[in-house]
N, C-alpha and C positions, 0 to 999 in steps of 0.2 A: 633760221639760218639759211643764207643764200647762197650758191656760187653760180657757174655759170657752164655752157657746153651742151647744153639739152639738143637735140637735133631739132629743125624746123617741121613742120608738118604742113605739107601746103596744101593737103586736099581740105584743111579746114576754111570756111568762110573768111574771108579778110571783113573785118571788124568797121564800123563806121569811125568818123571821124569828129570825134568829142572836143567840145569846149574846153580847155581842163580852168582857164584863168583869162583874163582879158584881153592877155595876150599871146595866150598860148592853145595850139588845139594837140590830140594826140591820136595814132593810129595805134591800134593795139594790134602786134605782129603775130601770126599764129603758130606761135612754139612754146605753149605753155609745157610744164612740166614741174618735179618739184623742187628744180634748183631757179627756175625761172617763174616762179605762179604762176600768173595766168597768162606771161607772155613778154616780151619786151615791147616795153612802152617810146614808139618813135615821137617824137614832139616836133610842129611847125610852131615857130615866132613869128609874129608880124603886127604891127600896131592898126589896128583899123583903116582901111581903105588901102593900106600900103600893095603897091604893085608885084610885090617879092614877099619872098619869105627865106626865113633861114631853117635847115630839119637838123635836129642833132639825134642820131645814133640811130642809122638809115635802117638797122638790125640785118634778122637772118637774109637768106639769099633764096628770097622766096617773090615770084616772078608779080603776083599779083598785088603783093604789099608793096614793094617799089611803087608800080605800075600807078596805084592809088595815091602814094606819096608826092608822086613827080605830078599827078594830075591839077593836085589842089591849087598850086599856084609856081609862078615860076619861081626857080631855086636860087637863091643868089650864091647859098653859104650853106656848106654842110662841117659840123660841129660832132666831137667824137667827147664822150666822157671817158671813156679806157677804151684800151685794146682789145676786150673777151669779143670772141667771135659771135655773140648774139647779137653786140650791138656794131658788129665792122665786116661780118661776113658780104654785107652787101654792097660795101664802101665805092669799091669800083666799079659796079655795077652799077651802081646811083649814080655815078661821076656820070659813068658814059652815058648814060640815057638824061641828067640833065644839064650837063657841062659845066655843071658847077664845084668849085673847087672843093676839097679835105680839109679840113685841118684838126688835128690831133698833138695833144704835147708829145708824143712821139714822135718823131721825123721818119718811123716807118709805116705809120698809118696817114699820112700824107698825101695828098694824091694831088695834082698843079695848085698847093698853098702853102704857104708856109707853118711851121708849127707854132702852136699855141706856144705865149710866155705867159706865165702867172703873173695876174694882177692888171695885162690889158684891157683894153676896154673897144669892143667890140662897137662900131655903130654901122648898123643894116636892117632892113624891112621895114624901118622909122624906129627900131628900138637898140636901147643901150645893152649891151651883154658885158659884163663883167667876169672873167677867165678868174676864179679861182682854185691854183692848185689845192690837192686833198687827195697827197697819197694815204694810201693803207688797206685797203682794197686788193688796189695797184698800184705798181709806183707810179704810174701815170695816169692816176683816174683825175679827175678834175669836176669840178660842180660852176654852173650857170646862174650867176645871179642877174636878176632882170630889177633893178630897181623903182622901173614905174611902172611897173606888173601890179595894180592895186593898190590899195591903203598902206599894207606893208612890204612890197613889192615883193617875188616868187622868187626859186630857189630850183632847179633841174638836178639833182642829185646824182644821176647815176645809177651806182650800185652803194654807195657809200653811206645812203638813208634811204632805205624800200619804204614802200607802202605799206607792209606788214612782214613780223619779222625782223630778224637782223643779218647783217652781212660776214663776210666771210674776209677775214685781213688775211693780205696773200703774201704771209711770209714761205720764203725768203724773201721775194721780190720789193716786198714793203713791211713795215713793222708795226706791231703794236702798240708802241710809243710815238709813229707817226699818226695812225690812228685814231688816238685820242686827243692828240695835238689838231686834227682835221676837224675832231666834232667839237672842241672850243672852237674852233675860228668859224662852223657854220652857225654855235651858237649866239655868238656875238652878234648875227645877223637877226634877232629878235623874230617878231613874229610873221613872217615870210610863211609864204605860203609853200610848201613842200610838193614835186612836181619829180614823180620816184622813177625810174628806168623799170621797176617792177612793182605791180601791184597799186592801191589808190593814189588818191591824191588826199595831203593830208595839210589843215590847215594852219598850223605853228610850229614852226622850224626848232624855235627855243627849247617848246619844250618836250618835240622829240628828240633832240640833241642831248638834252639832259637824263631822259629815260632811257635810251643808248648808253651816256658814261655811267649810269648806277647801274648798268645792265653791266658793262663790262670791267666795273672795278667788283661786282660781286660776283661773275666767274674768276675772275682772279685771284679771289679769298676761296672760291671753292677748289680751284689748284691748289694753292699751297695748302690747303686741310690735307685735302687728297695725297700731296706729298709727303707731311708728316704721318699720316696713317699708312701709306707704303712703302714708307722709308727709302734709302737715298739711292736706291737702287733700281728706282721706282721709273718704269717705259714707257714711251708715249701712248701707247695701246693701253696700260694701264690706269694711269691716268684718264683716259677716257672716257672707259668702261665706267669709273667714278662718275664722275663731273656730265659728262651726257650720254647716263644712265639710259634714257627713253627715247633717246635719238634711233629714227628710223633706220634700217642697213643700207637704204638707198642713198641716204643723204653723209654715212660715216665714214668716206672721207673728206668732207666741211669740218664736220664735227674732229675729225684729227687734225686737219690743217689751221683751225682757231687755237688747239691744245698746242701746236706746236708755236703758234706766235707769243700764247700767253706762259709756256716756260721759258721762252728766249728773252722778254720782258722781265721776266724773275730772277732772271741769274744775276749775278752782281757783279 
């Protein structure tokens, strides 16, 4: 389980800058922790030889990560999967140092561009990006597809598919049942190569997508057990004590804020 808000740590090394797919490399930011593993994953697109590059999710506000970002090439386009300040604390900082524009389906993570519409189609650095909305997360998280990224072209997730682990649905803000409506629509996209805001890089979109929804239709059933055995009287605290039994204290409020999306999916 993942959420987000770790603070950065910048006396750690800034990390090299990794191949992750043929069209994508990534700087690993230094703010791991255990809502962020080992760190948020900033990503540059650009098709070989191309003069520019696009970065999405510049992260923390840590002077040497930019520094490294802005160096690799120049910025045409910077690209925001959600709001969480791991992957937007740097947002205006990256603008000013490479003058290139924001855009976020939020119009207040925007910085001189317009906001993301779901379903555009992005063309910059010589490649195609495709704006898929996918709240659930956030309401306004959104996932990157690159369809000549490879054989089955790649997929930039966000927070919405980590590299291990599962994520953290931020109701109120988003639901459950948008949620699982996001993980049909990334699995439809076959086997794409997966490109996480945390943690690896993994190579079939499908059939992580589908171990996520068996993932989260069987904490579902372990609520409703958990409610019939504490009957109807039965509190979010309680219920979670059940169902994530083994959940660390650092990480339980994740673990309440997922019990909270999966009884507001339950009520009828």
């Amino acid at each position: 389980m993942l959420a987000d808000g770790i603070r950065p740590h910048p006396d750690r090394p800034i990390a090299v800058l990794e191949q992750t797919s043929a069209l994508t490399r990534r700087l690993l930011a230094p703010n791991p922790g255990p809502m962020t593993l080992d760190g948020t994953n900033s990503y540059l697109i650009a098709a070989p030889g191309a003069q520019q590059c696009v970065v999405v999710d510049p992260g923390p506000l840590v002077e040497a990560h930019l520094h490294r970002l802005a160096a690799a090439a120049p910025v045409a386009l910077v690209l925001i999967t959600h709001h969480h300040a791991d992957h937007t604390a740097a947002s205006a900082r990256f603008a000013e140092l490479t003058g290139a524009p924001v855009r976020a389906l939020d119009p207040a993570y925007c910085i001189g561009g317009d906001p993301l519409v779901p379903g555009e189609l992005i063309e910059a650095a010589g490649v195609s990006i495709r704006v898929l909305a996918t709240p659930g997360h956030t309401a306004d998280s959104v996932c990157l597809y690159l369809p000549g990224d490879g054989p089955h072209g790649s997929v930039l997730t966000g927070d919405t598919v980590l590299g291990r682990g599962t994520t953290v649905v931020g109701h109120p803000d988003s639901t459950l049942r948008e949620y699982l409506a996001s993980l049909e629509t990334l699995r439809a996209l076959g086997s794409a190569t997966v490109l996480p805001a945390h943690g690896p890089v993994l190579p079939d979109l499908a059939v992580i997508c589908a171990a996520y929804l068996a993932h989260r239709y069987d904490r579902l059933e372990q609520v409703r057990l958990a409610l019939a055995q504490i009957g109807p009287h039965a509190t979010l605290a309680q219920v979670t004590d059940l169902v994530y039994a083994e959940t660390d204290a650092t990480v339980r409020f994740a673990a309440e804020a997922s019990v909270r999306a999966q009884l507001a999916y339950l009520q009828p």
